[in-house]
N, C-alpha and C positions, 0 to 999 in steps of 0.2 A: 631509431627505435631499438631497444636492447632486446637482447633475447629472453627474457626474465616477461619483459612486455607483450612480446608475441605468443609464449608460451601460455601467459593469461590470459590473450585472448582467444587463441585454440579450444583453451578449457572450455570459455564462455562460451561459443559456438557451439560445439561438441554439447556443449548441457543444453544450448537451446533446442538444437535437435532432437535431445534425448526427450526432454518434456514435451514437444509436440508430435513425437512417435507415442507415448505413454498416455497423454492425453487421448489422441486419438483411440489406440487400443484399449482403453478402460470405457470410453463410447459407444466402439463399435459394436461390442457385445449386450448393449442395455436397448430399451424399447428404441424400436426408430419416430416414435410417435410427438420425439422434441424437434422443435421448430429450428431453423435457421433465423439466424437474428436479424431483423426488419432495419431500413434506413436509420431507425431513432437508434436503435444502440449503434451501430456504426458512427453515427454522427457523434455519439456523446462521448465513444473511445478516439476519435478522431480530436475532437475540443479536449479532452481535458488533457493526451498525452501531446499536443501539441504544446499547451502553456505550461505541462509539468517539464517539460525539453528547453525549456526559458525559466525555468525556478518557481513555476506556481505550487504545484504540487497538482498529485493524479486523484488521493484518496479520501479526501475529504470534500471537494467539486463534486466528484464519482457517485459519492454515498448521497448528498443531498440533491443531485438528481435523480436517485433511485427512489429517495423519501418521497419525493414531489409524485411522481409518478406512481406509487403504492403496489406496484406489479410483483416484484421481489417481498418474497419475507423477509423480514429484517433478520432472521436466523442465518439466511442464506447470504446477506450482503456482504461479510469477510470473505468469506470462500469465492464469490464471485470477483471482488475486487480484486485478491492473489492471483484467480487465475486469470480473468480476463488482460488484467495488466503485466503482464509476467513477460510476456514477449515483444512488445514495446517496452519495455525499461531495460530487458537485452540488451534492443537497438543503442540507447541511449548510451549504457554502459559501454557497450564495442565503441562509439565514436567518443568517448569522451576519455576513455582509457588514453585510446590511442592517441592523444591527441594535446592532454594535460599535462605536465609533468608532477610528480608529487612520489615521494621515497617509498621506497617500494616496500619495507618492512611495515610501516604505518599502513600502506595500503591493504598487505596482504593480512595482517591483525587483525584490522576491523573489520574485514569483509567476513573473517571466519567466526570469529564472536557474532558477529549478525545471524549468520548460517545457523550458527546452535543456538542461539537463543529461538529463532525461528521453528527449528527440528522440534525444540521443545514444546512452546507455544502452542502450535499445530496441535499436536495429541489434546492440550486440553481443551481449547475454541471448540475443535470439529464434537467434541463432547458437551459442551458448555449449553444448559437448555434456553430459549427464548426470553427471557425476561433478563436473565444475566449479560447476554448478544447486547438486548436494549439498553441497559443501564449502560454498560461498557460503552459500548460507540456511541453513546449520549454523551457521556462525559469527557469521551474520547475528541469526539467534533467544538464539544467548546474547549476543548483544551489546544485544539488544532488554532481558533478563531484568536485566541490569544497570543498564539503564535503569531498568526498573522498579523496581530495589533501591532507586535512588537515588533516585525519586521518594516510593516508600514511605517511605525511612528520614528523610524531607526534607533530606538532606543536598544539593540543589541548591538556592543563593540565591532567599530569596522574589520573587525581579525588583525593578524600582522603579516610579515613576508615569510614566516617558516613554510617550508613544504613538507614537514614530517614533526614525529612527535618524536620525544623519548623518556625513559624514566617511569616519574609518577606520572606525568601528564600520559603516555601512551598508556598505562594502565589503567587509571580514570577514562581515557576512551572507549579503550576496549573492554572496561564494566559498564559503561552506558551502550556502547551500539550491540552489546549484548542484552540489555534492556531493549531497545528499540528493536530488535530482532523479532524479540519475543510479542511486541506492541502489534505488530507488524500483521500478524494473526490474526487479532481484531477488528486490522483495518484501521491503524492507526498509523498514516504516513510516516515516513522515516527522513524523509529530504530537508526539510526544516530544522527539526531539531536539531540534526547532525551539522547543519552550516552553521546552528550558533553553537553547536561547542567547540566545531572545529576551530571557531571564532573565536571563543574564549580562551582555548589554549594557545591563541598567538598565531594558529597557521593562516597563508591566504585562504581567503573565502574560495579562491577561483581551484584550491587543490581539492576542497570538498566536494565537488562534482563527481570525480569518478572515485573519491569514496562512498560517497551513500548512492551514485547509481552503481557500483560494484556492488556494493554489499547489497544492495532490493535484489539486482540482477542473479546474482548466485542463492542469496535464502529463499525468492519468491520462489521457483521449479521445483526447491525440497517441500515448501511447504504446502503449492498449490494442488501439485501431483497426490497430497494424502486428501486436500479437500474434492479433490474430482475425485479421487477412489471412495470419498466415504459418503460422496452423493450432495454433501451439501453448500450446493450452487447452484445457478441459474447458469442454463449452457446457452441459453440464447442472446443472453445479455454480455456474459463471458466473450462469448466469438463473438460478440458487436463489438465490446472494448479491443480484442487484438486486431481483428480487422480491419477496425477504424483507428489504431491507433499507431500502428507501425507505420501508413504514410504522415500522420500528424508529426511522428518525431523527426522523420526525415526533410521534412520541409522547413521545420521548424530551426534543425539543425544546419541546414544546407542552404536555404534558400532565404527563409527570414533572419537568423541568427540573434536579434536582438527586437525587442518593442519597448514603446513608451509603456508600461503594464500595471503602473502604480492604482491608475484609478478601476483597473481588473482585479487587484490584490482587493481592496474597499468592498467592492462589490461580490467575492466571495468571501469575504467577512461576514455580512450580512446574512446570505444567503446558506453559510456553513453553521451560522448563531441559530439563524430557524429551523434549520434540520434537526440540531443537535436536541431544542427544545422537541421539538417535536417526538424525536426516536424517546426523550426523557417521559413523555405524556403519555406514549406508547404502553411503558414499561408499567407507567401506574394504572392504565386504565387494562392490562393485560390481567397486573394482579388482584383489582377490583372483580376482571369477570372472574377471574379462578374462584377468588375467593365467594363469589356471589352462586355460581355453578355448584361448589364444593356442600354450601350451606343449603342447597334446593333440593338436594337429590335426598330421596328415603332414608330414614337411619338405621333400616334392617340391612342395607345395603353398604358396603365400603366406598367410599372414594377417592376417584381417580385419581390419579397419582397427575398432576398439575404441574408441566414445568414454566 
């Protein structure tokens, strides 16, 4: 392992700790009247960072088990998904760093384009009001489901043997995983798309691993630390996802290391196709009551400012 490698992974560590010192102390100071998270979110940061540690992905399973369940505002489920999954994709990233080979200028590019797009993103999400949340990750989850089609149906190039980029091609990277950075905020996984472009530009599939778990790993702690400071997330569902999700990767990493997962892809196709409608049904039937609200109330009176 070079020095170049250990050095990244110090970093990552060091920031893992920094975020759950920072997490903690922006908690400790708020009502203690928030619950600890029950077996179901354990379970469900357990399941989902288990199969995102084998290529499913965390963040679109994540959201349409939070849809099914109705307990989260949907305002709330980006900021939740950052933080709750932030320190299980750590995990991922430290064992997969360590462990992959892939050049190290290509790695350490696109992990920082991710970073800032993400720093960016943050500021607008944590602003962005309810019905805009909705349409977003509406569109967001079928865009993910399409993903999935294509990974299913292998219609995306099997990649080639590069383990780096250069040129145009690394700069076409790092303007797209500077876009996904920024996605990222919304709660729009990153793990996908990045295996097919890594794919596209000719590198192995198998180097895309610890670039897009680097780069979740280092932008999610910038971005998730502003949505715990600015309140909007679910803290009990959050600590379900770390909780439950740091031994999923570890097993999953260590101990299963591979599954047959095709007909698991299918069936969160389905299930990410119904969320996404649904957050979309959300969205219209939010601006129906606004709009229905807005036209009820007196007209000696102003109204409410509707987000």
């Amino acid at each position: 392992m070079s020095y170049a490698t250990i050095g990244l992974l110090f970093a990552l560590a060091m920031l893992a700790l920094w975020y759950a010192w920072r997490w903690f102390a922006i908690e400790r100071d708020r009502a203690p009247s928030r619950r600890w998270p029950g077996f179901g979110d354990a379970a469900i940061g357990f399941v989902t960072n288990f199969f995102d540690t084998l290529g499913i992905g965390s963040f679109a399973p994540t959201t349409a088990l939070f849809k099914f369940q109705r307990r989260i505002r949907d305002e709330d489920i980006p900021g939740t998904l950052n933080a709750g999954h932030t320190l299980p994709t750590i995990a991922q990233a430290l064992i997969f760093i360590a462990v992959v080979s892939v050049d190290w200028w290509t790695l350490v590019s696109m992990i920082a384009a991710a970073v800032l797009g993400a720093w960016l993103g943050v500021g607008i999400v944590a602003r962005m009001p309810r019905r805009a949340i909705q349409v977003g990750m509406g569109a967001a989850l079928l865009a993910a489901a399409l993903i999935f089609l294509v990974k299913g149906m292998n219609w995306m190039p099997s990649g080639g043997t590069a383990l780096g980029l250069e040129g145009v091609r690394l700069a076409l990277a790092i303007a797209v995983n500077f876009l996904l950075g920024a996605l990222m905020m919304l709660g729009v996984g990153l793990y996908a798309p990045c295996l097919i472009l890594v794919s596209l530009l000719g590198m192995n599939p198998l180097a895309a691993f610890p670039i897009m778990m680097g780069s979740c790993a280092f932008l999610m702690p910038v971005g998730s630390a502003r949505f715990v400071q600015a309140g909007r997330y679910d803290l009990r569902s959050a600590l379900g996802l770390a909780l439950g999700g740091i031994p999923g990767v570890l097993i999953a990493a260590f101990i299963v290391k591979s599954l047959p997962i095709e007909w698991i892809r299918w069936l969160v196709i389905v299930v990410v196709i119904y969320a996404g409608v649904q957050m979309l049904l959300s969205a219209v039937n939010h601006s129906r009551d606004g709009e229905l609200s807005t036209t009820a109330l007196p007209t000696d009176r102003p109204a409410k400012r509707m987000e």
